[in-house]
N, C-alpha and C positions, 0 to 999 in steps of 0.2 A: 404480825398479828396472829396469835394464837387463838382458834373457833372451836366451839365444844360443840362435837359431832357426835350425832348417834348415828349408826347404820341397824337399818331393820330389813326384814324382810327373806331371812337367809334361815338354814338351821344352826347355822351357827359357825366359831371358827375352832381349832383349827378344820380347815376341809374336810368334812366328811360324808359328802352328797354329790355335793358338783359343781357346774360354773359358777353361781353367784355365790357359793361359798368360797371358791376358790378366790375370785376378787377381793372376797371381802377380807382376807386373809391377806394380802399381799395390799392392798389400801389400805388398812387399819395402819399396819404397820409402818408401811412408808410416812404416813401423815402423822403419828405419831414422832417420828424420828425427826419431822419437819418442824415441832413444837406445838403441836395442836393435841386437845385431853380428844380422846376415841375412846366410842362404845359402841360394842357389837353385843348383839340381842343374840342368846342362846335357846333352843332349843331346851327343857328340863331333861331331855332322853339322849341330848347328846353327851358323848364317853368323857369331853374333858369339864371337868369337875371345878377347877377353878377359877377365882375370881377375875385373875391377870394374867393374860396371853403376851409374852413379848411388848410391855408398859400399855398393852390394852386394855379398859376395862371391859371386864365381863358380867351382863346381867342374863339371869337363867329366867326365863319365862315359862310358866306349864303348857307343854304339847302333850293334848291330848288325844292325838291320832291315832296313838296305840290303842287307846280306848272303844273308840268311833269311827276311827276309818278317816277320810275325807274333810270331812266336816268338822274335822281336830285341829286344819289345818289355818281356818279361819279365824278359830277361839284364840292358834295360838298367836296370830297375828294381832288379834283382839288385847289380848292380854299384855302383849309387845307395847302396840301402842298405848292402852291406859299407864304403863308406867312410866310407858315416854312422858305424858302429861305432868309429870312430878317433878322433871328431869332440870326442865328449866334450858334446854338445847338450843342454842344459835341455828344449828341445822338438822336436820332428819333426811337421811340420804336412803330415802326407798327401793331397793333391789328388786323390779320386779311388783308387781300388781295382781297378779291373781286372785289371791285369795287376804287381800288386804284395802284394796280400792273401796270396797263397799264400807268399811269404815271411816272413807275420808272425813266424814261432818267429825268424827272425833279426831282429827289432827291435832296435834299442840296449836294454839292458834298465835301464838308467841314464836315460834322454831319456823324457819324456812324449810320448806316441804320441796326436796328433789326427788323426781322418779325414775330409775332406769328403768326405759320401757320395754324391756328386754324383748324379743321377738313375736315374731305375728302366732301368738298364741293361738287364734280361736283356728289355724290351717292345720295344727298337729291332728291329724288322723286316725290318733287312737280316741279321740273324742268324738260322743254323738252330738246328734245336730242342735239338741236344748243344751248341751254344755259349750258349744260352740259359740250360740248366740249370747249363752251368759258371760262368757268371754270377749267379747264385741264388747256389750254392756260392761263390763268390767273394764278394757280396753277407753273405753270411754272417759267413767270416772274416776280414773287416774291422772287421763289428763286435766280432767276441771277441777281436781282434787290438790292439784301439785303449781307450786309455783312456778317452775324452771324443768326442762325433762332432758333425759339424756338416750340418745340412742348407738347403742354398742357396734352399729354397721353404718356404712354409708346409705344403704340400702332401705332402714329401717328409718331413716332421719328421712330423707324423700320421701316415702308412704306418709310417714307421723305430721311433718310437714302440709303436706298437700292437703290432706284428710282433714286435719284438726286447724286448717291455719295458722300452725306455731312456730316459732323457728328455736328445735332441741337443736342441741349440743352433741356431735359428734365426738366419744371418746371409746376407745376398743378396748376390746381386753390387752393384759402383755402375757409378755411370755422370760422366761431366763435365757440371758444373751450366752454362758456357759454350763451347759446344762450338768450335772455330774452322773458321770456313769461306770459303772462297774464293772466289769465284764463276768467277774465270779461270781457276782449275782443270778447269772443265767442257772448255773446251775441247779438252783434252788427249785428250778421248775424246766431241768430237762431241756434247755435250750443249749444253741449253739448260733454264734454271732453269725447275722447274716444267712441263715437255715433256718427263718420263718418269716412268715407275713402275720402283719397285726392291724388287730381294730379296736378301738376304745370309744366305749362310749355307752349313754344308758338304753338299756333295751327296751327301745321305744319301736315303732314301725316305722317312722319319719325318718328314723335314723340309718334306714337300708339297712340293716343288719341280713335280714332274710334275704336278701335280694342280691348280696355281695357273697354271702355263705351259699346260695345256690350255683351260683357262677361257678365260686370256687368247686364247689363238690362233684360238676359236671368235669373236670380235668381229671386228669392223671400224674398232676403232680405229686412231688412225691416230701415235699415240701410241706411243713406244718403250716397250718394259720392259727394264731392267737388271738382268743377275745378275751379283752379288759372292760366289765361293766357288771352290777348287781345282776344275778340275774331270777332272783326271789319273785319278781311279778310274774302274773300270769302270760305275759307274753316271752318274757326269760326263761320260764321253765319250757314255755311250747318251744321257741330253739333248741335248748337241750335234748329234750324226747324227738323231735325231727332230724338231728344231726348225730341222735346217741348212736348211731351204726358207722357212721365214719370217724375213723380212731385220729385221723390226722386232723382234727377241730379240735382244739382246747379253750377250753369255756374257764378264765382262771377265775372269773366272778370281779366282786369290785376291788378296788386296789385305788389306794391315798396317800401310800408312802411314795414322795417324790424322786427319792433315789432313785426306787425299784422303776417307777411310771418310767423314768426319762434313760435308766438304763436300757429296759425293755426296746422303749421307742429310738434310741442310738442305734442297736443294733440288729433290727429287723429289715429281711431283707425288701420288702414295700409297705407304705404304711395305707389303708387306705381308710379315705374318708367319707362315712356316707352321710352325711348331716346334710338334709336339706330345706330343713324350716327352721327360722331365728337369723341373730345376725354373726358378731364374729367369735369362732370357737373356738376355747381354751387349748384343746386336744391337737386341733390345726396347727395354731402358733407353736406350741410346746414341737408338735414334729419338725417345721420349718426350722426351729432355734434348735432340733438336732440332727440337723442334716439329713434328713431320712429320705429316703425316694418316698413321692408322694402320688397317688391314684386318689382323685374326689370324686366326686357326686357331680356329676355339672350342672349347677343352677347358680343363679346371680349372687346367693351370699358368699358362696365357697371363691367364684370366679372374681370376686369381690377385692379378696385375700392374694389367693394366689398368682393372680395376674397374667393367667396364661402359663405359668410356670409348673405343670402337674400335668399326668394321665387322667384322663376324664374318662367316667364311666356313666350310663343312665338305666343300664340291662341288663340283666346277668348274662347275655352274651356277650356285652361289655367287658364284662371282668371274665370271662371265659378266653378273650379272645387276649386281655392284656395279660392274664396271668400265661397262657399258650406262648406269647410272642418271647418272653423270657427273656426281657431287656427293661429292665425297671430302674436301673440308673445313669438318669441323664446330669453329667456334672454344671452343665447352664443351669438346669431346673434349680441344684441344691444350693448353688452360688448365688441368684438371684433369691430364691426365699432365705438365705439368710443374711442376706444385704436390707431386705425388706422388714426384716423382726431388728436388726441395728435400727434401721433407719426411722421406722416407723410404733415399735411394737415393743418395745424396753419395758419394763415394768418402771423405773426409775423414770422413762418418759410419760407416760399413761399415768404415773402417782402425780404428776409434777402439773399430767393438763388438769386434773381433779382439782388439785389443790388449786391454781391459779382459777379453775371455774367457781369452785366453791365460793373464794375468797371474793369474785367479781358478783354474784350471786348474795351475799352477804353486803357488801358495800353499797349495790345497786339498791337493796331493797334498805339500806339507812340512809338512801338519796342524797351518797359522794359518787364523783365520779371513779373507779378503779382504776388505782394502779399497778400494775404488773411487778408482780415479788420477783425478785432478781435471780431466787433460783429455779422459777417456774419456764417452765416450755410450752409453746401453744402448738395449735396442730400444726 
């Protein structure tokens, strides 16, 4: 059974922002290859210009963020969904709610409404306490908004559960079971395998960035660390001018080419993660699928994932004391998380639970009972 899906909710594919683009990029595809028409909503300001992404189709929607800031981000949500309405879609697969929930009463009323309820927005800490609770409220009507919801952590389906009464759907992100990496690529930015620590990620506060850069910069190692993430916002540029006196911090900015990404991440010598609000993270998976020694953030989403298998930090005495100790690679650790991206975290398995929810999701609401496509995997 072939399902005409729309996915909204993202700037677009291919990748050139972050997690839910990066999904969106790797589920189009897969579902597409499984015999299902996909469409992914574009941003207008995003750089790929055409119509067809790898047999995806592609609809450019006006973002006017550039214009207005913030409040761009809702119009282009806005916009998204009014042409959804023309589409005539089996499903609308929602990435995320922020700045899109509040238009639930305009849903296609035809299309089956999924939401990924992606992480506990309203805790990220770069937001004040009115954007917080609009976030709650936003967090809300998504779910009264949405037929079916999906929560991308174990962690996140417990809360959403209990809170809302519901019972989502548990499916994570994946990751590449062989990642490709280059080693001559280093050179392009001055490296040398295994002669630096790295962090990827957006420069958010939530995300430790400051926190793990402070650590670091109290050492005397002599040891580069590399950050991979935009760092254009006002809290990007305050790293930069904070750490502009220490010459061993390289801030290389954002980066989407996945060669470069998973070279990098192969051959650093620890990777650390400080992500500690939402559920499971792109940038995590990608390091466990390249063997990389791993230091996290210790909180339940990260501990989530890794399962004990990582260096834990929560203070930059934390990361003071693990970058001092000078023993960053434990072969258990990197054997068990890549036993764990086989077993559990394939991108080929994570398309495959998608599709089989979709398809159960779609049957259910034409009142048959579903049955499980033969090429589908459940959790």
């Amino acid at each position: 059974m072939g399902l005409k899906i729309a996915i909204l909710g993202t700037r677009g594919v291919p990748n050139n922002y972050g997690g839910f683009e990066h999904i969106a990029g790797h589920l189009s595809r897969g579902l597409v290859q499984k015999g299902h028409e996909v469409t992914v909503y574009n941003s207008s300001k995003h750089p790929y210009r055409e119509n067809q992404w790898h047999g995806v189709h592609i609809r450019h929607c006006f973002d006017p963020e550039f214009l207005i800031g913030t409040a761009g981000q809702f119009l282009y949500d806005l916009n998204c969904i009014l042409d959804a309405r023309k589409r005539n879609y089996d499903i609308i697969l929602m990435l995320g709610y922020t700045s899109s929930s509040i238009w639930g009463s305009l849903y296609p009323k035809d299309a089956i409404i999924i939401t990924n309820m992606d992480g506990m927005e309203w805790k990220r800490s770069k937001y004040a306490k009115p954007v917080k609770k609009f976030l709650r409220f936003a967090e809300r009507l998504a779910v009264q908004s949405s037929r079916f919801h999906i929560a991308d952590s174990p962690v996140i389906k417990q809360y959403l559960d209990k809170k809302y009464n519901i019972n989502s759907k548990y499916i994570a992100y994946g990751a590449g079971l062989y990642p490709v990496a280059d080693e001559n690529l280093l050179n392009e930015y001055g490296l040398y395998k295994y002669q630096y620590f790295l962090l990827m990620a957006r420069m958010e506060p939530e995300n430790n960035i400051e926190m793990i850069l402070d650590g670091y910069a109290l050492t005397n190692s002599k040891t580069k660390f590399v950050v991979i993430g935009n760092t254009s916002s006002r809290f990007g540029k305050s790293l930069i001018e904070k750490y502009r006196n220490d010459t061993r911090i390289v801030f290389l900015g954002a980066l989407f080419n996945e060669i470069k990404v998973q070279t990098l991440t192969t051959f650093c010598k620890l990777y650390f993660h400080g992500h500690s609000v939402g559920g499971t993270n792109p940038s995590l998976l990608d390091a466990m699928a390249a063997k990389a020694p791993i230091a996290v953030h210790n909180n339940v989403f990260n501990n989530a994932v890794v399962k004990g298998n990582a260096l834990q930090f929560k203070s930059p005495t934390d990361v003071f004391n693990l970058i001092n100790a000078n023993h960053y690679s434990n072969e258990t650790f990197i054997r068990y998380n890549y036993a764990t991206i086989a077993d559990d975290y394939t991108w080929e398995k994570i398309v495959n639970q998608y599709e089989y929810y979709l398809l159960t999701c779609y049957l259910n609401n034409q009142s048959y009972y579903p049955l499980k496509p033969a090429t589908s995997a459940t959790n």
